[in-house]
N, C-alpha and C positions, 0 to 999 in steps of 0.2 A: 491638643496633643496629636491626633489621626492628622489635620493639616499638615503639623511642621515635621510630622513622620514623612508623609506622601512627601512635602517637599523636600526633605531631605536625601530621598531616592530619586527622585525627578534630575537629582543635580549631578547623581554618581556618575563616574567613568569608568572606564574599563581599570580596575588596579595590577598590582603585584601578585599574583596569584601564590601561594604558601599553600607548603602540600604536607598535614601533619600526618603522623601515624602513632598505630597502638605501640609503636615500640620504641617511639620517639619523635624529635622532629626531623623528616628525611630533609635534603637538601634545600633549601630554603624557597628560593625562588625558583620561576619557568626560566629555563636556559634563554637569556636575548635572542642568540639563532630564534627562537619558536617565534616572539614575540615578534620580530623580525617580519617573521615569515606571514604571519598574522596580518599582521596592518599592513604588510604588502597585496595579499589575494581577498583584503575585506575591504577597500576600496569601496567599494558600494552594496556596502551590506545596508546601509539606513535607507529606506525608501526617498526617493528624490524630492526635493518641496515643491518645484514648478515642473511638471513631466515637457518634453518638448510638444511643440505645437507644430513643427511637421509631419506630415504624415506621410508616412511609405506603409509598405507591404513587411510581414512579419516576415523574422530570416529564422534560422537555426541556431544564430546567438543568444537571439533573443528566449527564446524558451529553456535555453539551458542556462541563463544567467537570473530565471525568476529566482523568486524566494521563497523558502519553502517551508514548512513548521509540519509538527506531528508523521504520520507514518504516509510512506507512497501509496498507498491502499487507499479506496472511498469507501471507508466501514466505518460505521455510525457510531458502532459501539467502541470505537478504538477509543486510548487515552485522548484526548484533542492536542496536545502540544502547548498549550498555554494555560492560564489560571488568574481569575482575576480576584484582585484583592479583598480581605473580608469586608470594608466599607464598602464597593464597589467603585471604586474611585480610578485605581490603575490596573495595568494589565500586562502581566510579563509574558515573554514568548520566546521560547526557543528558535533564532530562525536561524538555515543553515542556505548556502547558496551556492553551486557547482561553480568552479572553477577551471575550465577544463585545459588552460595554458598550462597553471599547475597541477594538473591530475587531482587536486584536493578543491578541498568544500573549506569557506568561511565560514562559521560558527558563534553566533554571539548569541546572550541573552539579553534582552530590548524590553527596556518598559515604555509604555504610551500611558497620555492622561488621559480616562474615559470623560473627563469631566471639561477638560480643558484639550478639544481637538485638533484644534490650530498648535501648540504648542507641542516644538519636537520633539522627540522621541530621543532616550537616553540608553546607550549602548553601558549593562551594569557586568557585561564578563565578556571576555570575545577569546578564542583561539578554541584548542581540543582536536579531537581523532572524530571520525565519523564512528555513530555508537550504529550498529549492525544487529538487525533481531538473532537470535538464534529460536530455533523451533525442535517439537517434537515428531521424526518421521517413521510414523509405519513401528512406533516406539523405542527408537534411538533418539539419546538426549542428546542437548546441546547438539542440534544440526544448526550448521551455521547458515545464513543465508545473507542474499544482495540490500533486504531489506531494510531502509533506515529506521531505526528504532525511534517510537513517538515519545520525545523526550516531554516530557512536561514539569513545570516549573511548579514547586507548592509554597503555599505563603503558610504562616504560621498564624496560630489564631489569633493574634495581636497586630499582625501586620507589621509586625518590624525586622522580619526576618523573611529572605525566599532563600528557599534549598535546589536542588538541582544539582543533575547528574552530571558529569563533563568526561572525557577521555585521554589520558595521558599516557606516554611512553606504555602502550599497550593493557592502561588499565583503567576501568570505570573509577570514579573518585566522587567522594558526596563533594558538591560546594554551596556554601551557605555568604548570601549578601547581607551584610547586616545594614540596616537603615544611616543609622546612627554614626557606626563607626565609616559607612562609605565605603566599605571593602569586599571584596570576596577572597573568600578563604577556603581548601581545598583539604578533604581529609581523608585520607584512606588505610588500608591495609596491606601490606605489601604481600602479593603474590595471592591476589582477592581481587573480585570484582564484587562492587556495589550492583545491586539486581532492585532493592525497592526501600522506600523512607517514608516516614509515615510522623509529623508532629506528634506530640503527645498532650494530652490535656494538661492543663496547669503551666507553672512556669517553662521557658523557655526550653525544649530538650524534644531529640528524635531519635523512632529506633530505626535503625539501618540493619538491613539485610546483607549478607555477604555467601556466595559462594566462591572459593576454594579453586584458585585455576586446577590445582591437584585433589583428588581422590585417593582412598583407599582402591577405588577399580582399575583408575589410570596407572596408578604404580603397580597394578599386578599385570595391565597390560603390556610396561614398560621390559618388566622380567622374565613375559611371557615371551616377546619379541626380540629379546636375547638368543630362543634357540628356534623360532618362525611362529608365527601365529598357527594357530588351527582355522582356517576357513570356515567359517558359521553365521547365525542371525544375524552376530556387531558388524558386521559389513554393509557397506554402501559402498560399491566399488565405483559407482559414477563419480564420489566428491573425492575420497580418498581408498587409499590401499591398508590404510591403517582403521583399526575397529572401532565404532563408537561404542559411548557406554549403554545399560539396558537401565540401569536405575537411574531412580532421579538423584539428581547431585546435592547432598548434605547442605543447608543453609545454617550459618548463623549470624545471633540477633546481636548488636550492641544496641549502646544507648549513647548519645552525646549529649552531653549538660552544657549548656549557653546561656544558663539562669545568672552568673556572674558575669553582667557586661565588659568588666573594665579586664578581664582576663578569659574573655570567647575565645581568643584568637589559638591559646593554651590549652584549651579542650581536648580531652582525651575521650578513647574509646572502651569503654567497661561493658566487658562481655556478659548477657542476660539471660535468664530460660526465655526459650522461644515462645511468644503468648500465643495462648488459645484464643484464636481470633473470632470461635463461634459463639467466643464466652461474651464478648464486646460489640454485638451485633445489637443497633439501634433498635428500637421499639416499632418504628415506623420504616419499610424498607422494599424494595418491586425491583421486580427483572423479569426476563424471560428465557418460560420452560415451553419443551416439545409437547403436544400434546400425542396423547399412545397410540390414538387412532385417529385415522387409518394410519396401517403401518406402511413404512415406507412416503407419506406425505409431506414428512417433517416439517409440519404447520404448528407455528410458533401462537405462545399466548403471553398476555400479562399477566403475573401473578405481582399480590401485593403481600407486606405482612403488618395490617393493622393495629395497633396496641397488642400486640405480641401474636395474631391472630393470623393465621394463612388466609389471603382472600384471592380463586382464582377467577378472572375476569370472562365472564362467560357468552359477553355480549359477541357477534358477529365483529364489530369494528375493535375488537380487543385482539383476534387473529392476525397473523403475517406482520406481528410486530418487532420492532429490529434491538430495542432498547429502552428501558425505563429509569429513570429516578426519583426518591421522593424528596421534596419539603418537609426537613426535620419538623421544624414549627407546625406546618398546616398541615402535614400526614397528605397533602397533595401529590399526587404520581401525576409525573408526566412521560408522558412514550411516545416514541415514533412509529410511524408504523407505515408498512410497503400498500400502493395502492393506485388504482387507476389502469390505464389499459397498459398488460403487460409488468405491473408492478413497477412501472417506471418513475410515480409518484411519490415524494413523502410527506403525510398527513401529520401534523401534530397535533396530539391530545391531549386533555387535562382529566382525571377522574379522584373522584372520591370516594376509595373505596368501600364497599356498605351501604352506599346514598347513591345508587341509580346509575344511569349510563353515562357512559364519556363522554366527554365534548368533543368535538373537532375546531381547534382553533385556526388551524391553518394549513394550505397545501402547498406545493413546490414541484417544481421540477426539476429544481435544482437538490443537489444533493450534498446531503451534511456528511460531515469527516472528522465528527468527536464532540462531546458537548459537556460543559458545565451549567448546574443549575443552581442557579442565586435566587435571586426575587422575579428573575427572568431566567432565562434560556440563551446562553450566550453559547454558539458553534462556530466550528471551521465551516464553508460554505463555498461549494464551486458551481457556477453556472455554468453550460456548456461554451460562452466568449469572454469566460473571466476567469482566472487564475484565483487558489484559495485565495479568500478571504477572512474574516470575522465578524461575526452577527449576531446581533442578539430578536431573539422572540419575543413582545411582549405576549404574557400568559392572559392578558384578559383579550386582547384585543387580536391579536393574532401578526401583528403588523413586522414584518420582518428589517431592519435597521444596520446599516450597516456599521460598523465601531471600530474597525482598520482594515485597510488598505495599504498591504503590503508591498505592492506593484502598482504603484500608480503611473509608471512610465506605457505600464502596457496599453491605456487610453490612448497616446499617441500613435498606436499603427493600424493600418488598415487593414481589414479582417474581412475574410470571405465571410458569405452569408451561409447561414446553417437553418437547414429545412428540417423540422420531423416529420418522419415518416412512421406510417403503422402497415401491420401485415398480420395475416393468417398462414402458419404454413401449411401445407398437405395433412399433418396429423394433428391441427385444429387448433396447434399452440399458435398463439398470442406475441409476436415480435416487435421490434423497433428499432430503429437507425437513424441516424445524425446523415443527411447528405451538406456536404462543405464544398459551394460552387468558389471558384478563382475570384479574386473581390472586383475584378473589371470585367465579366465575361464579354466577349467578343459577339456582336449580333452576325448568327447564318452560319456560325462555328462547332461543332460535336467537339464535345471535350473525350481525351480518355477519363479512366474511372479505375481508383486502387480501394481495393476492401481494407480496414482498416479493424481489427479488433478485439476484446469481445465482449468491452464493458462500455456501455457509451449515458452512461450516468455521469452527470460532473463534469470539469473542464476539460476540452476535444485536446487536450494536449500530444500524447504518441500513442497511444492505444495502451493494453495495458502491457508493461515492463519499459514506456515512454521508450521508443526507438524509431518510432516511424511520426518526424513532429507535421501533424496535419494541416496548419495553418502555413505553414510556410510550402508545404507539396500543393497545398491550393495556391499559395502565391505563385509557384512554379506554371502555373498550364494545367495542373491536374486535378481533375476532380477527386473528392471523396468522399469514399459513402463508409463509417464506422458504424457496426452491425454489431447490437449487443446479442449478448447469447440469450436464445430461448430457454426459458425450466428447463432442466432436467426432461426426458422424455418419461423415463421410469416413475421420477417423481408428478408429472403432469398426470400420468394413468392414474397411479394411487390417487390423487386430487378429485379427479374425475369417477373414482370408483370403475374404472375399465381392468380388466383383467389382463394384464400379458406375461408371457413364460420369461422366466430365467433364461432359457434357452434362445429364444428368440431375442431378444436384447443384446447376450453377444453377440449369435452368429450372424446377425443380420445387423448387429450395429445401430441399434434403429435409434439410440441418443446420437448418433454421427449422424446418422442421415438425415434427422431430424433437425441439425443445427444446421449442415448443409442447406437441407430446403428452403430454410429463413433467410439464405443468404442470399439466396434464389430468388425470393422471393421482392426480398429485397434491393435488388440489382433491378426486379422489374417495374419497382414502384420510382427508384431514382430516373428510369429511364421516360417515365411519365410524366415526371417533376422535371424534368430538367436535360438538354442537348447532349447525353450523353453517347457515345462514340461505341458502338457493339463490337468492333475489332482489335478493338484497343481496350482490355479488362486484365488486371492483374488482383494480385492477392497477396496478402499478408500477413503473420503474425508470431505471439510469440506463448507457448504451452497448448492449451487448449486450441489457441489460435492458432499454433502452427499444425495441429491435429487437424480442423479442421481445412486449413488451406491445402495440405498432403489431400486428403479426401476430396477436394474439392479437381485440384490435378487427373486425378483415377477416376473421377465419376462426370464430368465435365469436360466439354474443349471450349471452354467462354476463355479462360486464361492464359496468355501469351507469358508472361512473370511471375514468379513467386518470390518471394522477398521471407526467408523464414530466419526467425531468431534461435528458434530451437527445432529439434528435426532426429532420428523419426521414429516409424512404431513398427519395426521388424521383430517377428519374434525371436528371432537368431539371435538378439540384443537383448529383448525386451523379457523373453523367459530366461536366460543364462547369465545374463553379467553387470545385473543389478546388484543384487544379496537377494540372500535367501528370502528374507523376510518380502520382501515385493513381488518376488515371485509365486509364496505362498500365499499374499493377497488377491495375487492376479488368480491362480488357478479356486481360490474358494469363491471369486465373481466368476468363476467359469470360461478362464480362457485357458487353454490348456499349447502345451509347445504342438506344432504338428505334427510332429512325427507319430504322434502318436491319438490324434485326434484331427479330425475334418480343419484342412487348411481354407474351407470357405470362407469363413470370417477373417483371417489373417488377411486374405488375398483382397479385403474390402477397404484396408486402412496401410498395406503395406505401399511404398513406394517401390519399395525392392524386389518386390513379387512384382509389380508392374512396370519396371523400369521402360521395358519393351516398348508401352505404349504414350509413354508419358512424352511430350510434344514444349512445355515451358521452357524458359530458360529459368532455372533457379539461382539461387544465392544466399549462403547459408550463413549467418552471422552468430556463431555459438560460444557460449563459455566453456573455458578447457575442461570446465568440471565435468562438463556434458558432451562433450564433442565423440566422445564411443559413442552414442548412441546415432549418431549420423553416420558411423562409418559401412556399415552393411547398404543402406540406401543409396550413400557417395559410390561406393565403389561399381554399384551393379548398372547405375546411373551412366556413371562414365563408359563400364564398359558397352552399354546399348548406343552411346554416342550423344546420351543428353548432354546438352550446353547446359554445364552446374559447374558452380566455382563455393570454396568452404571457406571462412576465413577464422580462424581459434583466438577467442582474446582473454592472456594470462591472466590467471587468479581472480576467476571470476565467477560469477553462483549464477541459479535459473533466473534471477533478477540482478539484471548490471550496477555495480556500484562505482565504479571506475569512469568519474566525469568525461575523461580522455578518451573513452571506450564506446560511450553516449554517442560524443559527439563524432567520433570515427562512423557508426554507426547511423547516425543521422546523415550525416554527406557520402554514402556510401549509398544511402537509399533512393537519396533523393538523384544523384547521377546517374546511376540505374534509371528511376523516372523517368529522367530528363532524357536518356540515350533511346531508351523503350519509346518514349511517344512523340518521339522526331522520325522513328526508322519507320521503312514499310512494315503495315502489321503482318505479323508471322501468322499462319494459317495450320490450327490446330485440328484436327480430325479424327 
């Protein structure tokens, strides 16, 4: 039966997609246009069978035309984006792939045989909307953000069914592939979005979660805005001028019945009480909590819960752990855990808890991006010169295996080589950086050198928010060196049991200057490793990174360029024309507006307060949502006569979701590069 199931899914196509609802059947099918539209920009959504066998140097098409699954983030503990089947047999996966001709993403769901490698891979839903996290900021709900949301595909416990999320005409929809029938079918609620789905034990049926595009809160802000808002907490005047909510948004539960195959298609949605989901919590079960002390260290531990029993994991190698699961059957916990110089390591474990200490099965330096646990450990997995992929761990042996290969065209290009580096900075933290030499260097040549970062775990793609694509500015001529960030400084003391004031942590910035030094440090270990050119140094990034690269401008003249995606930290901006609520975060860490407290610290991170001395050429590549916050630093910039230029790109978040926006972005950086280290180097002082 499980055979001629698998086969039966193995054989599916993309169908008719049918979008039911609780109030009936809405219009039948996906309008042609979409479909249309689909199979035009999905061209090459299935990975190639033979990659080509020439070899050139990587471009900027090429990285934004990978393929991509689960969330833009390298967090372990994210959902992974895929799910493999209860026999282990296949494996479906959401993958979506930038399109940047058409501003939009292909989208399809793809199953592969785990059993049968050689044998293609079957596209079972394609089209949809890019699904977009939303978050919680500073305690306003539903903020919306650039980030793509980690779709992941669920099988049912028989295997004859996968569910999954998809996007249409502005709204999330469950859809369910049935094996049998060879269809996908789309069901939703109108004027609702689908948020989580969950199989139920027994026959065939799932409950789905729904919130409410509206509110009881939304509608009292609609009536409130009839005669002007009141300016208060629900503001984020950065994304909008309009108030977000303070509560969480009401969810509710259906259930959909599928237990009658020959009329699935008919399923309706019956509204349920919302279960106590503390009530259905397994017997055997592990995650990870903070431990209380020291405070301020926020050093993570495994905790387990054994036959109903709390067990928390007390050994040394059970700390700094990222995420755990257990083996219903074997009450096995397995966790990952950060380790090796700098934390740049991930260790996997196996323990049982009550019976001694963990194992260590395996280590990495590559880093995983979401993981299912079967009778193995199957994860998302990026090296630093290989684009995600999928892997499974075996649990006894530790042996790590690869099980797809989403990008197999990317073997065909020629890659620069990438050195690690290690470092100590001035305040004893522990760093590291990826340097990425040009893939032909030149003998008796000094290359320039672009800082790139501030996460350099996993594939060397564009640092983080993907804007600056590294492999291709090393094909360029230019060297890079990607500098992950040091701990925390605050956090590194509490570690260490060191004492430092409240006070001093603003005023003197010592987490900036501390990330600073790394970078420092790090420029002097690449220039060890490698022909690197001292007059020719720029700098990059995008949040933290562009926090850092500003600081770097004021405290430095290494850097001829800055290349910033977000920008910058005036308090003229940064105390007044956030909301309230950010403002009161800032002044309870201790930074207070000047006027009324010592401008030392401002004058440590501001560009605006230093415009005077600042010597780069900048280039500001921001989303409109953010673009006030650069306007105090552009303007005072200019008037000192710095060479800065700002460019604003529509409807956009702190992380870019606009493929077209990417690649604008990418060729904008790289000609900069390219202008910068052909000219005479400019001479900063």
């Amino acid at each position: 039966m499980t055979q001629r199931i698998a086969a039966a899914i193995t054989l599916a196509l993309m169908p008719v997609a049918n979008v039911a609802s609780s109030e009936g059947v809405r219009t039948a099918e996906v309008d042609p246009p979409a479909i249309n539209r689909s199979a035009s920009i999905c061209r090459d959504i299935l990975p190639a069978v033979r990659p080509g066998a020439a070899k050139r140097n990587v471009r900027p098409e090429d990285l934004m035309a990978l393929r991509d699954f689960g969330s833009n983030a390298i967090v372990d503990s994210f959902a992974p984006g895929f799910a493999v089947s209860p026999n282990g047999a296949l494996l479906a996966v959401q993958i979506r792939q930038a399109v940047p001709s058409a501003n939009d993403y292909c989208q399809a769901l793809v199953l592969f045989d785990l059993q049968n490698p050689s044998r293609l891979p079957k596209i079972l839903d394609m089209g949809g909307e890019l699904i977009r996290e939303t978050a919680e900021i500073y305690g306003l709900k539903r903020f919306p953000t650039g980030m793509a949301g980690a779709l992941t595909p669920k099988w049912s416990h028989d295997g004859r069914w996968i569910a999954f999320m998809r996007r249409d005409n502005g709204e999330n929809h469950l859809h369910v592939v049935s094996a049998e029938a060879l269809q996908s079918k789309g069901f939703s609620r109108s004027g609702a979005d689908v948020v989580d789905f969950e199989w139920n034990p027994g026959p065939p049926s799932l409950t789905v979660t729904f919130v409410d595009h509206n509110s009881p809160e939304l509608d009292r802000y609609r009536e409130e805005g009839r005669s002007g808002y009141q300016y208060d907490s629900r503001f984020w005047m950065l994304a909008t001028t309009e108030p977000f909510e303070e509560s969480s948004a009401k969810t509710r539960q259906f259930q959909l019945d599928l237990s009658r195959f020959d009329e699935w298609q008919n399923a309706r949605f019956t509204e349920t009480v919302s279960r106590n989901t503390a009530a259905g919590q397994p017997a055997n079960s592990a995650g990870i909590e903070i431990d209380p002390a020291p405070v301020g260290a926020y050093r993570t531990r495994v905790h387990a819960i054994s036959a109903g029993h709390e067990i928390a994991c007390s050994f040394k190698i059970c700390d700094n752990a990222t995420v755990a699961w257990t083996q219903q059957d074997t009450g096995l916990v397995v966790y990952l855990r950060r380790q090796g110089y700098a934390n740049a390591a991930t260790g996997v474990y196996v323990w049982r808890p009550g019976k001694g200490m963990p194992r260590q099965i395996a280590e990495t330096q590559d880093a995983f991006t979401g993981c299912e646990l079967h009778r193995q450990l199957i994860c998302g997995r990026e090296t630093s010169l290989s684009p995600r992929d999928i892997v499974e761990v075996d649990l006894h042996s530790g042996q790590i295996r690869r099980l797809v290969n989403l990008n197999p065209e990317w073997s065909s290009l020629t890659l620069g080589k990438v050195t690690r580096l290690h470092w100590v900075n001035r305040f004893g933290i522990q760093g590291f950086g990826d340097l990425v030499m040009p893939p032909k260097p030149e003998p008796n040549k000094r290359y320039p050198l672009v800082i790139v970062q501030y996460i350099s775990r996993g594939f060397l793609r564009g640092g983080v928010g993907d804007e600056y694509p590294i492999q291709a500015i090393a094909a360029s001529g230019v060297a890079v060196l990607s500098v992950n960030r040091p701990l925390d400084y605050g956090v590194a003391m509490s570690r260490s049991a060191k004492a430092v004031s409240k006070e001093d942590l603003v005023n003197l910035r010592l987490d900036r200057a501390s990330a600073h030094d790394s970078i420092l440090r790090g420029i002097e270990m690449a220039k060890q490793a490698a022909p690197i050119d001292h007059d020719r140094m720029a700098i990059s990034g995008l949040s933290d990174g562009a926090s850092s690269a500003t600081y770097a401008l004021i405290h430095s003249n290494l850097f001829s360029l800055a290349l910033l995606s977000t920008c910058c930290e005036d308090p003229q901006i940064t105390m007044t024309s956030i909301g309230h609520r950010y403002e009161r975060w800032m002044e309870g860490q201790g930074y207070h507006y000047p006027q009324w407290d010592s401008a030392k610290g401002w004058k440590r991170t501001s560009l605006g307060m230093n415009a005077r001395s600042i010597c780069a050429r900048i280039v500001i590549q921001t989303a409109d949502r953010e673009a006030r916050m650069a306007l105090y630093s552009y303007s005072m910039l200019k008037r000192a006569g710095v060479d800065v230029e700002m460019f604003v790109f529509p409807d956009e978040y702190h992380v870019k979701w606009q493929p077209a926006h990417r690649a604008a972005v990418y060729r904008r950086s790289l000609v900069e590069l390219e202008r910068w280290s052909s000219e005479q180097p400019r001479k900063c002082s």
